[in-house]
C-alpha positions in Angstrom: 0.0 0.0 0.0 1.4 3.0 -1.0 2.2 6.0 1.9 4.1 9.1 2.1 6.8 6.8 3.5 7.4 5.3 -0.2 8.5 9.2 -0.7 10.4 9.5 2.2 14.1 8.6 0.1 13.6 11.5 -2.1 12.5 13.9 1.0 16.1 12.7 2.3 18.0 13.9 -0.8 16.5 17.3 -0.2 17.5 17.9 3.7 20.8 15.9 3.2 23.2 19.1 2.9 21.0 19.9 6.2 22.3 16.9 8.0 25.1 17.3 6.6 25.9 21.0 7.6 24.4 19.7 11.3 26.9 16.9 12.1 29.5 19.3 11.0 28.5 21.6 13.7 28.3 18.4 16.2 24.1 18.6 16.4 23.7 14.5 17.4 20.6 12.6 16.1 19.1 12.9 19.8 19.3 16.7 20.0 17.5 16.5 16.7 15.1 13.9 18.0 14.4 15.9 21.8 13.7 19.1 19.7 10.9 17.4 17.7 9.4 16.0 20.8 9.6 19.5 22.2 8.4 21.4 19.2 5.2 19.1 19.0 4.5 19.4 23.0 4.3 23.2 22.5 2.3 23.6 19.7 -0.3 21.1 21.4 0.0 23.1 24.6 -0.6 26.4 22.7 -4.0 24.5 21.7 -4.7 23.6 25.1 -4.1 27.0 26.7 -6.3 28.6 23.4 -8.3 26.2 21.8 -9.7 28.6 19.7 -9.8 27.6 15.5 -7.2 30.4 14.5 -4.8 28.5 16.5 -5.0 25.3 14.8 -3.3 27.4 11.2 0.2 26.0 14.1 -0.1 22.5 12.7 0.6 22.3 9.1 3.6 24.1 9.2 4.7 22.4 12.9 3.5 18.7 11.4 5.8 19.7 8.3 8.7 20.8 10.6 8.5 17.8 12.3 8.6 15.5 9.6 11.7 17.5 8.5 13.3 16.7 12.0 12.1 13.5 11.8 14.2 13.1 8.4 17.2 14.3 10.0 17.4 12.5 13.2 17.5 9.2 11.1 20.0 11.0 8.6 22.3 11.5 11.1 22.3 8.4 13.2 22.6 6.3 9.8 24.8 8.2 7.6 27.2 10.2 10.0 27.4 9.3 13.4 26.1 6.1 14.0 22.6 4.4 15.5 22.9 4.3 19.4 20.1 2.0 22.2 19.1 5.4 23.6 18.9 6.8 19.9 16.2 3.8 19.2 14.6 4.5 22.4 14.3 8.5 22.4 13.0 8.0 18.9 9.9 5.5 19.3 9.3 6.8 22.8 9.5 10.9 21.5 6.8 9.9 18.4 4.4 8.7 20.3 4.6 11.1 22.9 5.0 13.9 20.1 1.8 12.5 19.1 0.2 12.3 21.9 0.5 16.3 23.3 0.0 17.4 19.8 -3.6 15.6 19.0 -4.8 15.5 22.2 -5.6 18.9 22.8 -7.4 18.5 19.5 -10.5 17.3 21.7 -10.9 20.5 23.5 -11.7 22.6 20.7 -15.5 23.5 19.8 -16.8 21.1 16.6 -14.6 18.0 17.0 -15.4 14.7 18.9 -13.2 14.8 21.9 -13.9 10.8 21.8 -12.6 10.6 17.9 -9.3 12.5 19.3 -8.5 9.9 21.8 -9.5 7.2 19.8 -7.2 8.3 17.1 -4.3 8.8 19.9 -4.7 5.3 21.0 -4.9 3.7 17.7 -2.0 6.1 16.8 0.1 4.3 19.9 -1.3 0.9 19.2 -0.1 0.9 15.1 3.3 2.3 16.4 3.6 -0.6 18.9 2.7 -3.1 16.0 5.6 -1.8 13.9 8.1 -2.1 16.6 6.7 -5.6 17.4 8.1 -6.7 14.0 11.6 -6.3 15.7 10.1 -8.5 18.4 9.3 -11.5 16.5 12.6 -11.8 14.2 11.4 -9.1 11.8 12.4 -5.4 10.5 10.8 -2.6 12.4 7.4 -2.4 10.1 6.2 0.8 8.5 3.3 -0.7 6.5 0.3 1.9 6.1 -2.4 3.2 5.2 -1.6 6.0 7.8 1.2 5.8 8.9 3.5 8.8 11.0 3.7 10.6 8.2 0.4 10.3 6.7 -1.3 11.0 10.0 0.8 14.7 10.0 -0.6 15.0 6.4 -4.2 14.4 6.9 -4.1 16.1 10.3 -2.8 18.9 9.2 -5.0 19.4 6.5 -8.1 18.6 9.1 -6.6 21.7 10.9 -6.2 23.9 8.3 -9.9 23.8 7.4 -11.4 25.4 11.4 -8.3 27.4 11.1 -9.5 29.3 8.4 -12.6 29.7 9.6 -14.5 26.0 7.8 -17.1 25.3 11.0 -16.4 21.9 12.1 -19.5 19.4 13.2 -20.4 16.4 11.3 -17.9 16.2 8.4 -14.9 16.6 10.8 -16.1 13.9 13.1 -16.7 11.3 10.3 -13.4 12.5 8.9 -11.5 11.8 12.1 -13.4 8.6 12.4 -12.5 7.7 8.9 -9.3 8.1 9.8 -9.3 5.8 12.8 -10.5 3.1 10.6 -7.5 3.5 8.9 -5.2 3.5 11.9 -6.5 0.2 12.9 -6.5 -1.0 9.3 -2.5 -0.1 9.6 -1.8 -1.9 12.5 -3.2 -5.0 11.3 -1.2 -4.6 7.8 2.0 -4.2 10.1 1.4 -7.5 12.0 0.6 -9.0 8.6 3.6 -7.9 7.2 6.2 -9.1 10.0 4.4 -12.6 9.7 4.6 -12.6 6.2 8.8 -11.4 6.3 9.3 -14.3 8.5 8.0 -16.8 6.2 
């Protein structure tokens, strides 16, 4: 199933002088990885201290940032300075809590299902932990879709943009976000699936 992660080698290309320019400077793949975390845990706490719609136009070009960050973190364990155990750790630990104080503030604001958000941050958790379960079993860490990391800051993002510029939420957002869980859950099974089917 193809996701934004079947783009993510070309996306590399673009931010490797980036990476490269940071290692040069010593910037390790952890600083990278704590500043992501960071920059997503203030942008959902500026929606929980003013969870108004006009601060939702933060996420797109936060989720974008991220997924930037995101880039270079791996760029720069891989390529110049090596992986590291607390590199693994800071990085599947940071996403999901990066994913957690972003989205969750999400349910506060007027027009969404504060029952869709935290569904969608459970599943969210639950499709990570299937990918790193891959590793578990004898298999590669999984990043099987449909909405993957990546994906999810996509459609997210472009959820937010619509309240933040002024589109009332109500119906369409909550069958959207709903829509979106079924996809979550639909990812987390293709993940299992897929670390069975590497072992075979």
């Amino acid at each position: 199933m193809i996701t934004l992660y079947a783009i993510k080698p070309g996306f590399q290309n673009v931010l490797r002088p980036l990476a490269r320019w940071l290692h040069g400077r010593g910037v390790t793949a952890n600083r990278v990885t704590l500043a992501a975390l960071f920059l997503s845990l203030a942008a959902g706490g500026a929606v929980w201290l003013w969870p108004v719609p006009e601060t939702l136009l933060l996420l797109p070009p936060v989720l974008l940032l991220r997924m930037a960050l995101n880039a270079l973190d791996g760029m720069l364990a891989r390529e110049f300075q090596g992986p590291t155990p607390l590199g693994a750790i800071l990085n599947e630990v940071g996403d999901v809590l990066a994913d957690a104080g972003l989205y969750l503030p999400l349910a506060l604001m007027p027009g969404v299902s504060a029952s869709a958000v935290v569904a969608l941050v459970l599943l969210a958790l639950l499709g990570e932990f299937c990918g790193v379960l891959g590793v578990q079993i004898g298999a590669s860490r999984r990043y099987d879709g449909p909405l993957g990391k990546s994906d999810r800051a996509l459609l997210l993002g472009g959820i937010a943009l619509l309240p933040g510029l002024g589109v009332p939420g109500g119906g369409w957002l909550t069958a959207l976000l709903w829509v979106a869980n079924g996809l979550l859950a639909l990812t987390g099974f293709n993940r299992l699936r897929g670390a069975l089917r590497e072992l075979k």
